[in-house]
Phi, psi and omega in degrees: 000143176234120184293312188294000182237139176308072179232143184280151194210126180285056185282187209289313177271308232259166134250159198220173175186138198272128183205088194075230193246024145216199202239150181220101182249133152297147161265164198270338194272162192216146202230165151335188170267313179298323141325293247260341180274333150313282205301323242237293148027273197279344178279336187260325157309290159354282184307291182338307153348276208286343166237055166238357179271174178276055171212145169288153179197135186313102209289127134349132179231297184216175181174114191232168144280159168200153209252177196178094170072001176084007162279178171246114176239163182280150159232161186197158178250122202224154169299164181242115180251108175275008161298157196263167227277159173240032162277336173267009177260144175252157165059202212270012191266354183251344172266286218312326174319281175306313164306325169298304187295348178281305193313321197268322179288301178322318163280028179300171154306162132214149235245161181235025175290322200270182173268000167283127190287185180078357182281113192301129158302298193292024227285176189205157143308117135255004168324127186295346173295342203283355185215137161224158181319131169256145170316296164305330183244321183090037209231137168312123195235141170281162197223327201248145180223035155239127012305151176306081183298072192249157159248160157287170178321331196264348182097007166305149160253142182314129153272156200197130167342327192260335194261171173301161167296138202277007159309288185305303207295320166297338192264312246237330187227356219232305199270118182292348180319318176251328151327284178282332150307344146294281178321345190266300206280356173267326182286347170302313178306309175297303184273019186064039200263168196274199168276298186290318165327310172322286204306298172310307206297301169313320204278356205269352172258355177302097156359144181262330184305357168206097179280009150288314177297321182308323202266310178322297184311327193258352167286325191305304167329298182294330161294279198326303180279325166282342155311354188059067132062040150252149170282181193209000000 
């Protein structure tokens, strides 16, 4: 693939295509206009979120409809941070990628409707395919904000058709709880790492600043990978 030349590229919702320096992505679903202007909304809302929060995120540039047969599909513009992804990174260019994004999710906003700590104001995709190296700074940048992750007026996250049920879409995108025990548990899984290693290995990247969440974060780790990697 070459970013600077216009090539089509197939993702989960979306189809994308590279064009200079930014990404210009389609949806693959196409909605009524009163959807699709819901949805188009809440992305932009969205993006606004996430970049008031403490993680670099590929900035939104523009974000339209476009019609088709009297559906609506979204199309939006996103800068292109062309460093590779850090899911294709090994070794210690892949722990350490991931110890920046556990740091940056921990400082997230967060809401206090549940009795669990960790509840994302903000939720996110933190799959490490979801991030790549910007060149320039060398700092893990989120790349993908679609479908859109928002709550409601009740602290709920929205639901829309295309994303997962928002029960799952909470445990998977919304509770750092399970957020960072994946993640901890995919570079175990990558790097061959034993269980306890893992485990040191998660705790040595955990923000030092608040050791009570930290004692959370690290009981939740220690479930998640001795459960062989389930949520809870």
């Amino acid at each position: 693939m070459t970013p600077n030349n216009i090539n089509p590229e197939e993702g989960y919702c979306c189809n994308v295509v590279f064009a200079g320096s930014s990404v210009i992505k389609t949806t693959k679903e196409s909605f009524s206009y009163k959807d699709a202007q819901a949805r188009l909304d809440l992305l932009e809302d969205y993006a606004a979120a996430l970049a008031a929060e403490p993680l670099p995120v590929a900035p939104l540039t523009s974000a339209t409809l476009t019609e088709t047969e009297g559906k609506f599909a979204l199309r939006f513009t996103m800068g292109l941070i062309p460093g590779p992804s850090v899911e294709s990174l090994r070794g210690d260019e892949r722990r350490e990628a991931a110890g920046v994004i556990i740091g940056n999710l921990c400082a997230m906003s967060q809401i206090k409707r549940y009795r669990e700590p960790g509840i994302l104001r903000v939720p996110i995709d933190a799959l490490l395919r979801n991030w790549h190296i910007d060149p320039t700074t060398k700092i893990p940048t989120l790349i993908d904000i679609y479908p859109p992750w928002s709550r409601d007026a009740l602290g709920r996250i929205k639901y829309f058709r295309e994303a997962e049920p928002r029960r799952w879409a909470e445990k998977v995108k919304g509770r750092l709880g399970n957020i960072v025990p994946y993640l901890v548990a995919d570079i175990a899984d990558k790097e061959f790492m034993s269980d306890q290693d893992a485990i040191e290995w998660g705790v040595s990247v955990l923000p030092p600043d608040d050791p009570k969440f930290n004692t959370f974060l690290l009981k939740r780790i220690k479930d998640y990978i001795t459960r062989t990697h389930f949520f809870v």
